[in-house]
Structures are given as C-alpha cells and as structure tokens.
Backbone as CSV, one residue per row, in Angstrom:
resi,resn,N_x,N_y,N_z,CA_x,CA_y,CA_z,C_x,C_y,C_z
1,UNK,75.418,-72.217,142.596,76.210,-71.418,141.681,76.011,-69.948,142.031
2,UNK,77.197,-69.270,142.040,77.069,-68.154,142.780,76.558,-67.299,141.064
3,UNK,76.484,-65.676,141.283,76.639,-65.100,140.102,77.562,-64.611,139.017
4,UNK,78.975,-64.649,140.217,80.027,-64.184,139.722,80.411,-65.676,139.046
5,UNK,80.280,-67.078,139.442,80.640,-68.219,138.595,79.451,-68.031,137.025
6,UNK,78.244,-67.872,137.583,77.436,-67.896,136.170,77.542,-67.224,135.104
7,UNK,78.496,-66.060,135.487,78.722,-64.993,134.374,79.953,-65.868,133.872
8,UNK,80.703,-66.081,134.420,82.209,-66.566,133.831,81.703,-67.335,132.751
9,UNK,80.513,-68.601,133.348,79.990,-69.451,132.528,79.335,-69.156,131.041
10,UNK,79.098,-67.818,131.769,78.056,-67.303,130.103,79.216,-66.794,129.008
11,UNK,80.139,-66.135,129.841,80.561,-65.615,129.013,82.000,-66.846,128.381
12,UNK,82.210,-67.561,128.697,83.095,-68.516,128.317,82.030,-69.738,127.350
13,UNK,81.231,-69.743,127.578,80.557,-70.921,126.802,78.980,-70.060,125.502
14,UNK,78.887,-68.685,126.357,78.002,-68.042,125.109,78.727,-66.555,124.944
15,UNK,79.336,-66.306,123.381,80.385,-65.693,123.378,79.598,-64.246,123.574
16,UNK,78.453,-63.973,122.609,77.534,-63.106,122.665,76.899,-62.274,123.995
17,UNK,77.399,-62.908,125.169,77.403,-62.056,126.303,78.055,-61.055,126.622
18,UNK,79.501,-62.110,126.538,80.485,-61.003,126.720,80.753,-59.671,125.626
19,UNK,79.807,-60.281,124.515,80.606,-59.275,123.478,79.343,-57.727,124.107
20,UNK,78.264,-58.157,124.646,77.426,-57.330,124.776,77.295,-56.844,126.504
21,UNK,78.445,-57.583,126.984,78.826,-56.888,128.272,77.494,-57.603,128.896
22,UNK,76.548,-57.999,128.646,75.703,-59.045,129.831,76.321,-59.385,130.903
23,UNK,76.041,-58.967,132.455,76.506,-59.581,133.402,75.434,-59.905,134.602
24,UNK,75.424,-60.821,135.190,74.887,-61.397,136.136,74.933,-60.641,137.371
25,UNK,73.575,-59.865,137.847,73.664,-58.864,139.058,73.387,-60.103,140.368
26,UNK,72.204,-60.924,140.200,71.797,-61.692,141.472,71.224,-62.726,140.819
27,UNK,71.371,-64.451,141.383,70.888,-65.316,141.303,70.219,-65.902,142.607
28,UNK,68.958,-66.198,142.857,68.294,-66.992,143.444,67.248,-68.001,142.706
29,UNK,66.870,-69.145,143.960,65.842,-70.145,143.478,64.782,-69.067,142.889
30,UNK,64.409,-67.956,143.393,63.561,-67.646,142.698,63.049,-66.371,141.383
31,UNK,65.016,-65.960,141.001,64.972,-64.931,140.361,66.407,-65.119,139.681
32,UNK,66.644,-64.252,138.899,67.494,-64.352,138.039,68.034,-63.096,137.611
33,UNK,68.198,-62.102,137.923,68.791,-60.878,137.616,70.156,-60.541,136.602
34,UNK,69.874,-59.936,135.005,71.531,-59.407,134.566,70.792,-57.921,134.399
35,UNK,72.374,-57.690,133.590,72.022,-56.013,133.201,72.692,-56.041,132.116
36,UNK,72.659,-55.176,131.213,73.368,-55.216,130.363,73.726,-53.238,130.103
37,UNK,74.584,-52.656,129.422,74.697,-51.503,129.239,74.276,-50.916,128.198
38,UNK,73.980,-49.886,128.090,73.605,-49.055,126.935,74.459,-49.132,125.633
39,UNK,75.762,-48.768,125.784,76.538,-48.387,124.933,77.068,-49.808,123.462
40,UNK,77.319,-50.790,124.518,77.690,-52.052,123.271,76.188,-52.667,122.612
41,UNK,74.958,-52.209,123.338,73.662,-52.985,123.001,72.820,-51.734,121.782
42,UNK,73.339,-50.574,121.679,72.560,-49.299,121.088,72.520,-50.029,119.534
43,UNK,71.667,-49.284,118.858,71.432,-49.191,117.441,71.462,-47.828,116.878
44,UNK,71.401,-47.499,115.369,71.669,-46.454,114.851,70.782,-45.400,115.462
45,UNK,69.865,-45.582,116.298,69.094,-45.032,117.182,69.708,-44.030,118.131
46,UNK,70.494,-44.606,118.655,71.055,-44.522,119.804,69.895,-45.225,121.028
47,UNK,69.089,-46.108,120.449,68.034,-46.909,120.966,68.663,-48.156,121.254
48,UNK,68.382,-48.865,122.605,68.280,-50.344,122.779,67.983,-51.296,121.815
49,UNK,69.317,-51.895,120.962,68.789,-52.875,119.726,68.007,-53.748,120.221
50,UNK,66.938,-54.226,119.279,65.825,-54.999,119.891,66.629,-56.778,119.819
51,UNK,67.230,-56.960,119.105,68.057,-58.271,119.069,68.805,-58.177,120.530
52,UNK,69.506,-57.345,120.875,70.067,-57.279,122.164,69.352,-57.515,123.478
53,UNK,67.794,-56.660,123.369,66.813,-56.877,124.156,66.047,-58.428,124.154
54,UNK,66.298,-59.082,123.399,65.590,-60.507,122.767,67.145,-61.640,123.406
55,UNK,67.691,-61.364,123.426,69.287,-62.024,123.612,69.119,-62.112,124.928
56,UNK,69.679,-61.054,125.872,69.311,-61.098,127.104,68.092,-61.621,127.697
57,UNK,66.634,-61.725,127.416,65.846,-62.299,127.916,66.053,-63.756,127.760
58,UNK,66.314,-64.014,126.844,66.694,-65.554,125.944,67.792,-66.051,127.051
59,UNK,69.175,-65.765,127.429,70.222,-66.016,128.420,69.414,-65.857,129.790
60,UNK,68.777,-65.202,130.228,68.274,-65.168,131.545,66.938,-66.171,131.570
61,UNK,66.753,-66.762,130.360,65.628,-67.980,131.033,66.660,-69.564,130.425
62,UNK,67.535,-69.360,130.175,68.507,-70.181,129.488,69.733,-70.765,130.844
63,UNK,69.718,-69.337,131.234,70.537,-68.973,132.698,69.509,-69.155,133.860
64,UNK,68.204,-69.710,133.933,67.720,-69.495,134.823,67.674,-71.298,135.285
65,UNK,67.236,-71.907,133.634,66.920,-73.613,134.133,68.363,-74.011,134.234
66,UNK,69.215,-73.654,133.548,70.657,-74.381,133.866,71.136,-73.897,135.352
67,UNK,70.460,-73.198,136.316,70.970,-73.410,137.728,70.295,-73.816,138.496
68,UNK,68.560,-73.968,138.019,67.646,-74.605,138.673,67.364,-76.283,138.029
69,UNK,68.093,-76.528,137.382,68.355,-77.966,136.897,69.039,-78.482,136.557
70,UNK,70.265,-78.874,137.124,71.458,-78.500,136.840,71.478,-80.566,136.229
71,UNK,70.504,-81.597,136.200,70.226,-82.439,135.571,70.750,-82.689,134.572
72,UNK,70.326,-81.731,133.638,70.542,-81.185,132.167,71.820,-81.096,131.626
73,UNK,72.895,-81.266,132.753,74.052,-80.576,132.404,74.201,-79.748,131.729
74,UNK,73.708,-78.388,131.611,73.505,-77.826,130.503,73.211,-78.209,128.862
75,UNK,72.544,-78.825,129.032,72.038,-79.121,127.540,70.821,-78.974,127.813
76,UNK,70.497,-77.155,127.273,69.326,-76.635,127.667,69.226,-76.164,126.330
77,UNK,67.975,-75.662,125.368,67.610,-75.227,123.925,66.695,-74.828,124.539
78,UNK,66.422,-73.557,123.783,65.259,-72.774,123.560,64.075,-73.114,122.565
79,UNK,62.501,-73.945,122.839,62.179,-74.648,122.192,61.440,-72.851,120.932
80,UNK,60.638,-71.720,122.033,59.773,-70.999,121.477,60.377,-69.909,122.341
81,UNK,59.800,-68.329,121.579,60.236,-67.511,122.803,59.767,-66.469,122.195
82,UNK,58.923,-65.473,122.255,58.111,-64.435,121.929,58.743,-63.218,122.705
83,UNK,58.849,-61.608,122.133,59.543,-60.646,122.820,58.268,-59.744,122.583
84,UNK,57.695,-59.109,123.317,56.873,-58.126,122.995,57.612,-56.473,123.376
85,UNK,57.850,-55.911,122.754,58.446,-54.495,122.507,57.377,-53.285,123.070
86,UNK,57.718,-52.817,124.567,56.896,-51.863,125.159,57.033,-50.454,124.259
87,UNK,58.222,-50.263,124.288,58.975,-49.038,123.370,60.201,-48.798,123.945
88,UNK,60.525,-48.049,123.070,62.113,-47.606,122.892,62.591,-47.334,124.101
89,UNK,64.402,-47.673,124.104,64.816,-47.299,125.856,66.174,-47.238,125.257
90,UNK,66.684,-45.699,125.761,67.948,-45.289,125.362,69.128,-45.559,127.295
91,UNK,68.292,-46.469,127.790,69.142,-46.539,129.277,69.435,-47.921,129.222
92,UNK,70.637,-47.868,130.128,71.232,-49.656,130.440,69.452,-50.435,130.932
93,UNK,69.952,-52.048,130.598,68.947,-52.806,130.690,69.226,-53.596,132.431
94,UNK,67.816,-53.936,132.636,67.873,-54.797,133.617,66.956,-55.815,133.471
95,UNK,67.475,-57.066,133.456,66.645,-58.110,132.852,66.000,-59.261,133.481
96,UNK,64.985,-59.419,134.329,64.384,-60.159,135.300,64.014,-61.198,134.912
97,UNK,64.234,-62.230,134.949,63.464,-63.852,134.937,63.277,-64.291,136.202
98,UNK,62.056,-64.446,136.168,61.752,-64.863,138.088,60.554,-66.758,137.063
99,UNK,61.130,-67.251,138.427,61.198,-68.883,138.442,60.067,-69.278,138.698
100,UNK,59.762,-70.408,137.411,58.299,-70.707,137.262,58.118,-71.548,139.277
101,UNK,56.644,-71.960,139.106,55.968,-72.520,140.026,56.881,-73.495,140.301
102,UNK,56.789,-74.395,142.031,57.469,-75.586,141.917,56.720,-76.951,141.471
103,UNK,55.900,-76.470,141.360,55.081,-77.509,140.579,55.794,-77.623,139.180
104,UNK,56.117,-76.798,138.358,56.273,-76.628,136.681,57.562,-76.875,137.135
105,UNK,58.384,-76.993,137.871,59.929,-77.444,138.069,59.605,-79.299,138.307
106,UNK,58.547,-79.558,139.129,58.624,-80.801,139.518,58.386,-81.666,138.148
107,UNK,56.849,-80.753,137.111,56.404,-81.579,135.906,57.689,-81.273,135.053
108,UNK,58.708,-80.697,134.902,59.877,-81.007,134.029,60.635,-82.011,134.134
109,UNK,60.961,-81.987,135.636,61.861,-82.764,135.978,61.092,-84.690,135.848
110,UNK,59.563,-84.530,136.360,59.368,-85.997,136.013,59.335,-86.477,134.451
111,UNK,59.535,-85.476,133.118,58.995,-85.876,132.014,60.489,-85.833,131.704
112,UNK,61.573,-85.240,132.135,62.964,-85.233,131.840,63.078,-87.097,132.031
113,UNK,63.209,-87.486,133.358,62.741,-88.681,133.557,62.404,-89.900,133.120
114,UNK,61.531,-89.412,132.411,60.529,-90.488,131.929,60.579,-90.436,130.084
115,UNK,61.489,-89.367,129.456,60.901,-88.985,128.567,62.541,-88.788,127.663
116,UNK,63.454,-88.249,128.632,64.713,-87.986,127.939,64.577,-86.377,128.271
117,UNK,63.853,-85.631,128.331,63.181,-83.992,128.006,62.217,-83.535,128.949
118,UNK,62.552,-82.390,129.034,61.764,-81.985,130.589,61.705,-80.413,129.426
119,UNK,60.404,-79.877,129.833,60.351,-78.386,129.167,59.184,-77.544,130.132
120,UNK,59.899,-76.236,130.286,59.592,-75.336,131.161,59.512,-73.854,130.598
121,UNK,58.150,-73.274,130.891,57.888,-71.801,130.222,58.252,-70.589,131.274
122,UNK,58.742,-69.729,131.026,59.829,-69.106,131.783,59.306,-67.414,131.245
123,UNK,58.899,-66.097,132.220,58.523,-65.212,131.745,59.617,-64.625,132.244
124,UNK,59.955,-62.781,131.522,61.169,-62.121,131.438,60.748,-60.287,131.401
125,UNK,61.093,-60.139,132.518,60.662,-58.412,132.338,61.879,-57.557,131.795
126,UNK,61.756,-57.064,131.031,63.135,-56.357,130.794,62.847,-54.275,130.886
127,UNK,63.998,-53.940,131.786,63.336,-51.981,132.421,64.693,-51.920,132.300
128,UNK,64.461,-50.909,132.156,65.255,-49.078,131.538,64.998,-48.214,131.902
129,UNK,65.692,-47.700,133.328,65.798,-46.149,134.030,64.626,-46.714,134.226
130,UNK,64.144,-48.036,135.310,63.059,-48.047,136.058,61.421,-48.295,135.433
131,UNK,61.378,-48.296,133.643,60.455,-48.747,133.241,60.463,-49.870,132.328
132,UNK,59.054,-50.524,132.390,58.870,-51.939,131.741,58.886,-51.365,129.638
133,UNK,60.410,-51.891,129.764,60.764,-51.949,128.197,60.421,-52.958,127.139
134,UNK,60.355,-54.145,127.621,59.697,-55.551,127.305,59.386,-56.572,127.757
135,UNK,58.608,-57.375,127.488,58.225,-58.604,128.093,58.654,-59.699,127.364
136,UNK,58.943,-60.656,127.763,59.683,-62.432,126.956,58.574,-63.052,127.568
137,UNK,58.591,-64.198,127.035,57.708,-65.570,127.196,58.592,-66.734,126.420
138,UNK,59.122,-67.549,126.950,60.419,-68.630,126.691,59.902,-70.077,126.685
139,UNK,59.492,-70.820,125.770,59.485,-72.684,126.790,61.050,-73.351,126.449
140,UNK,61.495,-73.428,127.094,63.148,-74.047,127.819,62.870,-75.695,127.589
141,UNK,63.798,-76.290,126.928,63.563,-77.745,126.919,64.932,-78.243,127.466
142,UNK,65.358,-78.734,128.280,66.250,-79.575,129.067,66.382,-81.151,128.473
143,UNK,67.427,-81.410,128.023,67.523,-82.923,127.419,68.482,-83.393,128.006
144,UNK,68.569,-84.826,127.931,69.547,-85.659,128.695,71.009,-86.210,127.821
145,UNK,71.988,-85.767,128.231,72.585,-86.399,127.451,72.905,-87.555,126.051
C-alpha cells in the first residue's frame, strides 16, 4: 500500500482525518510517517489541540498494523493508548510510528491464529518545528472477522 492509497483510505473510512487535514507523508515496513497542519488542529490557544495531537498518534498506530497486517482486514481497535504532553506547539505536526520488533509482529500474528486476536504495542513520537511535542504508547488488537 502505497501512501497516497492509505490516505484516501483514512480519509474515506475515518472521517476525522480529513476533517483535520491528516495526511500520509511516507509508509514503510518500518515507519509510518503523517503530518498534520497547524491551522484546522489549533485551539483557543492558538496551541496544538491536545485531542488532535492524541488522534493522530491513535491513526498512525491504527495506520501502521492495518498495512503491516493486512490479515485483519482492517478490523483493527485500539485496546489502550496513553499520550504524554511534552508542551505546547503552535507549528504543523509530524507524527512518527516506527514498527514494533519482528518478533512482536510474529507473537500477534500466531495468537491472531490461534485465538481469533492478535494485539500489538505500538510507540508514537509526535514534533513541531523539529521538537519532541509528545509521546503515544498504543496496544492495537487485530480481530478476525
């Protein structure tokens, strides 16, 4: 799946992307790259809404097992997902999910298997004008039809 198909995908099947302009910069096996802009994501701040910052990390580990497991047919849920807030960022976002171990891909995929459910913990850097704005921590549960 290229990036320009995964965005179409996000934004046709999770409406909340498009409304927040989320787009897909680079996909690989081992990374996951969007961005999102300043202007539709701000708060009365003129600060990065923190729901916006929590959204995007959430889609980029959401967006990360639905192309690295494509099993699932997308029937991927977010089981847990923690945002820790570095501080405030009045610049467009860039939102990194880089791809657990292949080991933690292999133990999903055998308990998907064996189990109906395969679940995978997925970390998320999120920078603004080049600094670390927040951190995510995600466990991703993949179910079978």
């Amino acid at each position: 799946m290229t990036a320009r198909e995964l965005q179409a995908f996000l934004h046709a099947n999770i409406p909340a992307t498009a409304a927040l302009s989320l787009s897909v910069v680079d996909i690989t096996p081992d990374s996951l790259i969007l961005s999102a802009p300043h202007a539709p994501n701000r708060n009365h701040k003129n600060t990065v809404f923190g729901g916006s910052i929590a959204l995007a990390a959430t889609v980029g580990g959401w967006a990360m097992v639905h192309s690295r497991f494509p099993e699932a047919a997308g029937n991927i849920v977010i089981q847990q997902g923690e945002t820790r807030y570095l501080h405030p960022t009045n610049g467009d976002l860039t939102v990194i999910t880089r791809a657990a171990t292949e080991e933690d891909w292999r133990k999903m995929k055998e308990m998907f298997e064996q189990r109906g459910k395969g679940k995978i913990v997925l970390e998320t850097e999120i920078f603004s004008d080049g600094v670390k704005a927040a951190v995510f921590g995600g466990k991703f549960v993949a179910l079978k039809s």
